[in-house]
C-alpha positions in Angstrom: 66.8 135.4 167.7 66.5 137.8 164.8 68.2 137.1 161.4 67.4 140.0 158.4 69.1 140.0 154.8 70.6 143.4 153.7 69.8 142.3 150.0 66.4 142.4 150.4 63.6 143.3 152.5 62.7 140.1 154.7 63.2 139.7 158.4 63.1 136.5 160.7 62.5 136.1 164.9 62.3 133.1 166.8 61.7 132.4 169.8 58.1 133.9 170.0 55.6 133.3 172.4 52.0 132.6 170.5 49.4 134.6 171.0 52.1 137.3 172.1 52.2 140.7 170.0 55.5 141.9 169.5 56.2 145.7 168.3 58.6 146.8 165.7 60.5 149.9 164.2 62.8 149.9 161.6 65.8 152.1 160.7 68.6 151.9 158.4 72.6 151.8 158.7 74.9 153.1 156.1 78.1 151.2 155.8 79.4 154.7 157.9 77.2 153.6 160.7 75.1 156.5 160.5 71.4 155.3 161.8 68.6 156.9 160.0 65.0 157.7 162.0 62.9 155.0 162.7 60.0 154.3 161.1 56.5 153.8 162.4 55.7 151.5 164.8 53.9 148.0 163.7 53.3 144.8 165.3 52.8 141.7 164.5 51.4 138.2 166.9 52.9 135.1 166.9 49.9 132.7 165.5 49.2 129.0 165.1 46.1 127.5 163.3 46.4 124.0 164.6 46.2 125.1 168.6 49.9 123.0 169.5 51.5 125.7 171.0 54.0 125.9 168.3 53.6 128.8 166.1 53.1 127.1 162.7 55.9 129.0 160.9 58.2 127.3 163.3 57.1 123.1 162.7 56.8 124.1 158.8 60.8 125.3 159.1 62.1 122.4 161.0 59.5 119.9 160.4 58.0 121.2 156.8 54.4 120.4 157.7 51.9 121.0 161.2 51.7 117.7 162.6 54.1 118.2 165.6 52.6 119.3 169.0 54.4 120.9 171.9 55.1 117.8 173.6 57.0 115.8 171.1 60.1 115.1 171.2 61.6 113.5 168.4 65.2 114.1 168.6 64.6 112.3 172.0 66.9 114.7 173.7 64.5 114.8 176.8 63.7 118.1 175.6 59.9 118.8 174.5 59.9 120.9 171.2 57.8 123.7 173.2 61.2 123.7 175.2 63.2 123.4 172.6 61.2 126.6 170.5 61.1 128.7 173.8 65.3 127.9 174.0 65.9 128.6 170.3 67.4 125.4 170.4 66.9 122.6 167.1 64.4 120.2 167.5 66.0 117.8 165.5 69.6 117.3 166.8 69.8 116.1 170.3 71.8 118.6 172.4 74.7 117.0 173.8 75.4 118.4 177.4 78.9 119.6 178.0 81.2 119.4 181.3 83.9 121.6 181.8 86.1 120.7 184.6 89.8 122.1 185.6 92.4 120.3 187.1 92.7 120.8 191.0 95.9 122.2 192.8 97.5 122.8 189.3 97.6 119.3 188.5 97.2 117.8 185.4 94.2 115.7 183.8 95.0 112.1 183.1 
């Protein structure tokens, strides 16, 4: 998931393997939709200093320091915050699962 700011120059994207180099260009919309050119190519490589699996810029976002590690779970949704990085999901709210069912033979629900 990628989340930019039009008022200023910053750019965001989760979901990031680490160790994984990712490669980037750049062009602007006017409010006309007209795309300018691209610029160069960069690239950039998801990193972690504390060898968890986690890139650190994700556990300081959620967690606001490095001391979580792949494994943990502590929304104790059954769902590993390594899972829960690689699913963009939040590893602090317990995802609820949802069932959708529909009535058979046109009948109603109780």
């Amino acid at each position: 998931m990628a989340t930019y700011s039009t008022s200023n120059t910053s750019f965001t994207e989760t979901g990031l393997f680490v160790g994984t180099t990712y490669y980037y260009a750049i062009s602007a919309v006017n409010s006309s939709g007209t795309e300018g050119p691209n610029s160069s190519q960069v690239s950039a490589t998801a990193s972690q200093t504390d060898n968890d699996g986690l890139p650190d810029s994700w556990e300081t976002q959620y967690f606001g320091n490095l001391s979580q590690n792949g494994s943990g779970d502590p929304d104790a949704d059954g769902v590993s915050n390594s899972q829960e990085y690689q699913s963009n999901t939040h590893p602090l709210i317990a995802n609820a699962m949802v069932k959708i069912a529909r009535p058979r033979n046109g009948s109603n629900f109780p």
